[in-house]
N, C-alpha and C positions, 0 to 999 in steps of 0.2 A: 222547950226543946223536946217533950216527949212526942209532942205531933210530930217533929220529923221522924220520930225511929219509928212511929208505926205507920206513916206511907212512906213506900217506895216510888211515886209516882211526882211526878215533876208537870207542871201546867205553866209556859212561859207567860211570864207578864207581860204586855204592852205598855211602858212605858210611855207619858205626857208631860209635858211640863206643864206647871203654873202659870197662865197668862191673864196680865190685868190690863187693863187700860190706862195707859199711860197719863192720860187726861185725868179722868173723875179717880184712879186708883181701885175702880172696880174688878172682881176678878170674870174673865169671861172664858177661859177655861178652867177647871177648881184640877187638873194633874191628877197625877196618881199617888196617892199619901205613902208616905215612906213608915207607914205601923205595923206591927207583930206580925197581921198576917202576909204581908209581901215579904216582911223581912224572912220569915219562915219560911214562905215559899222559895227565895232565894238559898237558902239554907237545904232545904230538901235537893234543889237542884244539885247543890255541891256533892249531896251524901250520894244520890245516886250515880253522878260521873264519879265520886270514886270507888263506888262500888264496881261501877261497869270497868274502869280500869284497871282495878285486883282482880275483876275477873278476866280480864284477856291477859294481862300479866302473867296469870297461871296458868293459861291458856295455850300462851307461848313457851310460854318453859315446856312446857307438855312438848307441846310441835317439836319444839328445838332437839328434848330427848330424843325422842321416835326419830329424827331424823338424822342424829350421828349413832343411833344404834343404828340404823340401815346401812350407812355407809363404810362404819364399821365391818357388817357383815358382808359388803360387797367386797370390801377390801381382801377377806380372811378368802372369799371364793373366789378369786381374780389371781391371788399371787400367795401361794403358801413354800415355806421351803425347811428343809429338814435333813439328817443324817441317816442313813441304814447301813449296817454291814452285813456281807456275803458271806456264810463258812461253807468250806467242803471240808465234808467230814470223812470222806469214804478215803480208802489205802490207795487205790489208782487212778488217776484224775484222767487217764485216756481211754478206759474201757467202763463206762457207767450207763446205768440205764434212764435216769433223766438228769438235767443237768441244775447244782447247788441257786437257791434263790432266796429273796427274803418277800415276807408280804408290809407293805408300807402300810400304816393306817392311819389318817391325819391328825393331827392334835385333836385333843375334847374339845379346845376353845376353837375350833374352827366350823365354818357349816357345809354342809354335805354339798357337791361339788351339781348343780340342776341341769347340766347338760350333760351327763357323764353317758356315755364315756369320750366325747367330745371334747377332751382338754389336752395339753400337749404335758409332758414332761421331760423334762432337759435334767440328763443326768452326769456328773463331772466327777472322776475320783479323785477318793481324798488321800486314801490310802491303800496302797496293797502288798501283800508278803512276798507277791513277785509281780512287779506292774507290766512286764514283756509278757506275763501268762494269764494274764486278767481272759483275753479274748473278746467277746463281742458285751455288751452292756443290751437286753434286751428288759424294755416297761410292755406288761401284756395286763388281761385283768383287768382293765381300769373300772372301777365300778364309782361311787357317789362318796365314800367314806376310806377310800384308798386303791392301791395296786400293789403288781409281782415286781419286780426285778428277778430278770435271770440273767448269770454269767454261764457264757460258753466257754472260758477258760479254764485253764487246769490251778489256776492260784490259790492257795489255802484258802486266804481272807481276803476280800476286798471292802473298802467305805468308799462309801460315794456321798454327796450331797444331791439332794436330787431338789428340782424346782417346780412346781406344776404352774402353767399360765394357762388362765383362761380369759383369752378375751372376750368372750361371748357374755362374761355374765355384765350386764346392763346394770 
């Protein structure tokens, strides 16, 4: 058995059979003898197909990884969603000089958005301390790693959930 662990290299046999002559019993082809060293070459054969197929077995798991990490991260860049809330803090919500916003910045676990600012987001309130005085819902900013929400309302607080879709990412 040590000859096989030290070649890796496999050389297929051509198998013969044994043929005599049925008449006198003489043999007129002598086959290929079934001793140590065929039988080893057989042997080596095995060791290398199961080497080559722990190597592509590890080979594939590899692939496999790499490729729900991607999908993974298409998924995080395609469709993320999340909560913000809006305060105004100032005493007159009808005489100000810009109007109350929050800045959104996407999860850690997400990846930076590759066509920004080419993504849409769809924003829905969740809550507000006056939902008749919310006013307008504006998303500006949009850069790779987040955006603004601005409220043109006079409302103290507003939440929203906001959704970014992008279909562009591939």
């Amino acid at each position: 058995m040590s000859e096989i662990h030290r070649t890796r290299t496999y050389e297929p046999t051509v198998w013969e059979d044994r043929v005599l002559d049925e008449a006198t019993g003489q043999v007129i082809v002598e086959g290929t003898p079934v001793d140590e060293e065929n039988m080893n070459n057989i042997e080596a054969g095995i060791l290398v197909a199961h080497y080559d197929i722990g190597l592509l077995a590890a080979f594939l798991a590899q692939q496999t990884r790499m490729n729900a990490t991607e999908i993974e991260k298409y998924k995080k860049q395609r469709l993320l969603q999340g909560q913000a809330t809006i305060t105004y803090s100032g005493n007159d919500p009808y005489f100000r000089s810009a109007d109350p916003y929050v800045l959104v910045s996407f999860p850690a676990d997400s990846y930076p958005q590759l066509n920004a600012p080419n993504y849409d987001v769809h924003v829905s309130i969740i809550d507000a301390s006056d939902i008749g005085a919310v006013g307008e819902l504006i998303v500006y900013d949009k850069t790779q790693n987040g955006f603004k929400i601005r409220m043109t309302g006079s409302a103290k607080t507003v939440t929203v959930m906001w959704t970014v879709i992008n279909p562009k990412v591939q």
